[in-house]
FIVO-557777 format. One record per atom (N, C-alpha, C, O): x, y, z. Coordinates in steps of 0.05 Angstrom, whole numbers, plus 5000, padded with zeros to 4 digits. Each point is the difference from the previous one (the first is absolute). Layout:
<sites>
XYZ...
</sites>
This chain:
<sites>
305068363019499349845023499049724991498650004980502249745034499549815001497149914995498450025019500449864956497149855021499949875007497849925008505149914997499849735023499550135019497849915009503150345010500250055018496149925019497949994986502249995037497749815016499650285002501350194990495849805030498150284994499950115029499050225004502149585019501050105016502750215003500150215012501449704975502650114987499550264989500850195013497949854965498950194987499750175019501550175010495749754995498950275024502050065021500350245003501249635012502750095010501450264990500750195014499549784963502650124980499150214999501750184995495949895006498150174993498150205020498850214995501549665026498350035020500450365012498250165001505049895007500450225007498250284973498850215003501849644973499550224978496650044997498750204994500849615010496549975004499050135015498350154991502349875040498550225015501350274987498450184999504149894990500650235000497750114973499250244998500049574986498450104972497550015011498750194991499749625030497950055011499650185010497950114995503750015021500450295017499950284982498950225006502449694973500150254973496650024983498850204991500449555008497249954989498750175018499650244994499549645034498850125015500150304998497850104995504350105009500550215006499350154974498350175003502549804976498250054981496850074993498950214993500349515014496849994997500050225026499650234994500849685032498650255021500350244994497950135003504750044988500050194993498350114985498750195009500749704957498550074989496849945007498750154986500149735025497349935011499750275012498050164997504349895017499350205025500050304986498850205007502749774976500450364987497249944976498950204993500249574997498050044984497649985012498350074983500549875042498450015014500050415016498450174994503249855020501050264999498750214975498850215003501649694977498850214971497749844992498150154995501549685003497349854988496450025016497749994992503650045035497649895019499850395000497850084994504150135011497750294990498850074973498350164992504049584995498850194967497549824992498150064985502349775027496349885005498050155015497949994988502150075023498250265018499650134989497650054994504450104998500750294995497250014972498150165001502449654979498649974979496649995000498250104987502249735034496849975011498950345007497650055004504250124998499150285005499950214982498950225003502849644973500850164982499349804976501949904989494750004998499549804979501950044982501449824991498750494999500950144974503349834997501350034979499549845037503450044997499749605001502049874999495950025003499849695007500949864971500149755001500550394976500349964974502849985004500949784994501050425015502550144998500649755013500749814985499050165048500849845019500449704988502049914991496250005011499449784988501149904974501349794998498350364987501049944980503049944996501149814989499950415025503850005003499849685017501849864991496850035028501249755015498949774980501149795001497450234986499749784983501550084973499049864983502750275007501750054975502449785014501149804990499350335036503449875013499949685004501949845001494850125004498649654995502549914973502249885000496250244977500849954975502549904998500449774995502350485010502049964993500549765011498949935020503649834960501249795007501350105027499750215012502049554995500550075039503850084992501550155012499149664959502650014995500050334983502350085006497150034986498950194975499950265025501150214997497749735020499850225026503149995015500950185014499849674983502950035021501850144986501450195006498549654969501950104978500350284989502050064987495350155019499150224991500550135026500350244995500049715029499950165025504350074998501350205004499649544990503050014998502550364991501950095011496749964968501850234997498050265011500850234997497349745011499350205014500850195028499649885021501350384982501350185015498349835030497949884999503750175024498649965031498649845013499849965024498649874944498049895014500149664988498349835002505250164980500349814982502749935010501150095020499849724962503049915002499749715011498249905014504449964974500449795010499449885037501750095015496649774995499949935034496750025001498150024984502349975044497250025013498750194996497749934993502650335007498750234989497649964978497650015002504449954978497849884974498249845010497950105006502549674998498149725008496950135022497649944999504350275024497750115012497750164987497649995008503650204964498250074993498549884986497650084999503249734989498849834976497449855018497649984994503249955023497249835024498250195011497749955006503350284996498550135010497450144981497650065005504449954969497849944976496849914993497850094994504149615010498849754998497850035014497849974989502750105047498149945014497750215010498750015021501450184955498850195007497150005004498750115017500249654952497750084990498249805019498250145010501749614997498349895022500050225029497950035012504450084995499750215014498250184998497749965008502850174986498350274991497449864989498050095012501549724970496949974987498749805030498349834995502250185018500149825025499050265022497750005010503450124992499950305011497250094991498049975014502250144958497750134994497549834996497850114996502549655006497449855000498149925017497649955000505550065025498749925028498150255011497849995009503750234987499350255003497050094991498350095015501449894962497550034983498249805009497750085002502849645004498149845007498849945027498849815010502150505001498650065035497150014995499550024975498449975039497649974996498950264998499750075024499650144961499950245001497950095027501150155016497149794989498549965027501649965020499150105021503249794985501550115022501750264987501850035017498550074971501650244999498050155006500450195016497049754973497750245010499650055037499750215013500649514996499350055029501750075015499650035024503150014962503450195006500150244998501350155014497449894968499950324986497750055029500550145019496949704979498150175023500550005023498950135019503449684979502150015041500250255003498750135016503850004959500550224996502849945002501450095018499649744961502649895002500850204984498250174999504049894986501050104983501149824986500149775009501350314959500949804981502749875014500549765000500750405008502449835018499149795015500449784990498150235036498649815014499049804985500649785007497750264969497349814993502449784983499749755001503150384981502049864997501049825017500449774994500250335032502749815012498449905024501649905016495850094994498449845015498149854985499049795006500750294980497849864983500349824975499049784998502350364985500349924968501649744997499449784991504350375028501849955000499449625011500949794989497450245034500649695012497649854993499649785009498650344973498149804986501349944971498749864985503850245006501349954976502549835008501649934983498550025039503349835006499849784986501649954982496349895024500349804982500549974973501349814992497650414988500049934979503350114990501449924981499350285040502750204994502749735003502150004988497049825029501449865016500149824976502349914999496049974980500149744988500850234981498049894993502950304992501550114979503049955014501449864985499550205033502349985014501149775005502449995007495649754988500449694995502049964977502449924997495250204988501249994965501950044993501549844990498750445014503350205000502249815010502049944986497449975039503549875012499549754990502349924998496449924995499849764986501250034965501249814992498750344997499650184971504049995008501549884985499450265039502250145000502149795005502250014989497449825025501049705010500949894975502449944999495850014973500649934983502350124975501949904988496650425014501350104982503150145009501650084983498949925045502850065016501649754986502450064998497249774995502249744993501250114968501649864988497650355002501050134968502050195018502250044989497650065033501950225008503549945002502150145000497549635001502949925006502450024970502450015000495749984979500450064974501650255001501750014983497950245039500750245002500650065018499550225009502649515008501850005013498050085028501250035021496850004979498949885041499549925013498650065019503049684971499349845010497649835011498350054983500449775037498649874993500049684995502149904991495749935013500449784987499849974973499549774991500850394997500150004972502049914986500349934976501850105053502750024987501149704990501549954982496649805044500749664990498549994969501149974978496750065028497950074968502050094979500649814986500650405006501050064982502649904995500949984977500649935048502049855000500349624985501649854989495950175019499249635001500050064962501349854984497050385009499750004968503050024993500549824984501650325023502149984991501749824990501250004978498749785047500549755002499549724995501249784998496050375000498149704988499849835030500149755002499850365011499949855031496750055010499350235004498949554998497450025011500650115025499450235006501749605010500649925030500050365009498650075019503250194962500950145012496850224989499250195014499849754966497650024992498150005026499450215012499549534998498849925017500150185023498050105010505749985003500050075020498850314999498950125018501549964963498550305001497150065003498750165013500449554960496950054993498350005030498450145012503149624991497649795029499550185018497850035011505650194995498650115035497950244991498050105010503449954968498250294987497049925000498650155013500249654976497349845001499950025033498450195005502449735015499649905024498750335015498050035014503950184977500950215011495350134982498250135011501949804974497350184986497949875007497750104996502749595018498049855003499750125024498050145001503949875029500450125027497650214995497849995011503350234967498950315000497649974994498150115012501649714966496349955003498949945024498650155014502149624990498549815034499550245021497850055011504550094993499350165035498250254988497950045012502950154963499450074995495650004991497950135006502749724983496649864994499449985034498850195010502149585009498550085024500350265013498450025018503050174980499950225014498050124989498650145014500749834958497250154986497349855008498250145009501449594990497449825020500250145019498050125007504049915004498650085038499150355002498950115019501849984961498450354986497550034986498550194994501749565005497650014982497949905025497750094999502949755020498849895020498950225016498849955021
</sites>
């Protein structure tokens, strides 16, 4: 491609393929937010009930911290069901990723209820179900809610390696632009992907102020 070409022009040329990789970005990150929230926000609880296993838990979501993001995709690839070339992989790989602000988000909020209201739950005569999901549960949103920041902010970024393994994504101008040596096609990937984590912070962060309010 041209770099005479004007940048109106460009984005033209480009424009149909852009929403289609934004649309693939998006669908991505929601999926996995939603299936790692799904497993993260009980195995945060769950832990808070069970100290003995807060080693196990924990530990496994900060190991998957560790692994590189390229090193994780690449290891999920020849794996039976839950691997292979596409979206599959990429889902699990984020879902990975976004486990551990989840869950340590979970169990912190959880643990950092005021134990004096659990006592004056217990003397309602709540049971542990109740004193959980009226009580615990919505004095922890906030803090459950700003792990869930992290995670899709965390996933925004690291979804742009997926396209590497064919799922597309804006990853796909990014890795393309390196091919080429083209900024321009660089740019078009990086910028919306930035735009798209900045979005997830902003509403996100205010939906947590007004929880915390």
């Amino acid at each position: 491609m041209s770099f005479g070409m004007g940048s109106g022009e460009f984005l033209a040329r480009y424009q149909s393929e852009l929403l289609t990789r934004t649309g693939e970005h998006l669908w991505l990150v929601a999926v996995s937010i939603v299936i790692a929230a799904a497993v993260g926000i009980p195995a945060g609880v769950w832990v808070t009930r069970r100290p003995k296993m807060e080693r196990w838990v924990l530990g496994f979501a900060n190991t998957m911290q560790t692994v590189p993001s390229l090193a994780l995709f690449g290891f999920l690839i020849p794996i039976p069901i839950i691997g292979g070339i596409g979206a599959r992989s990429a889902i699990v790989a984020l879902v990975l990723y976004a486990l551990l602000p989840i869950v340590r988000n979970a169990y912190t909020g959880i643990k950092e209820v005021d134990p004096a209201v659990r006592e004056s739950a217990v003397a309602m005569g709540m049971t542990d179900a109740q004193i959980l999901r009226q009580v615990e549960l919505p004095l922890a949103a906030p803090t459950i809610l700003a792990g869930l920041r992290v995670a899709t902010v965390t996933a925004v970024g690291v979804a742009t390696i997926a396209a590497l393994i064919g799922a597309g994504g804006l990853g796909q101008f990014i890795f393309l632009g390196l091919q080429t040596v083209n900024s321009r096609l660089i740019l078009l990937g990086a910028v919306p992907a930035a735009l798209l984590a900045l979005a997830a912070d902003f509403f996100l962060g205010r939906l947590e102020g007004r929880m915390q309010r």
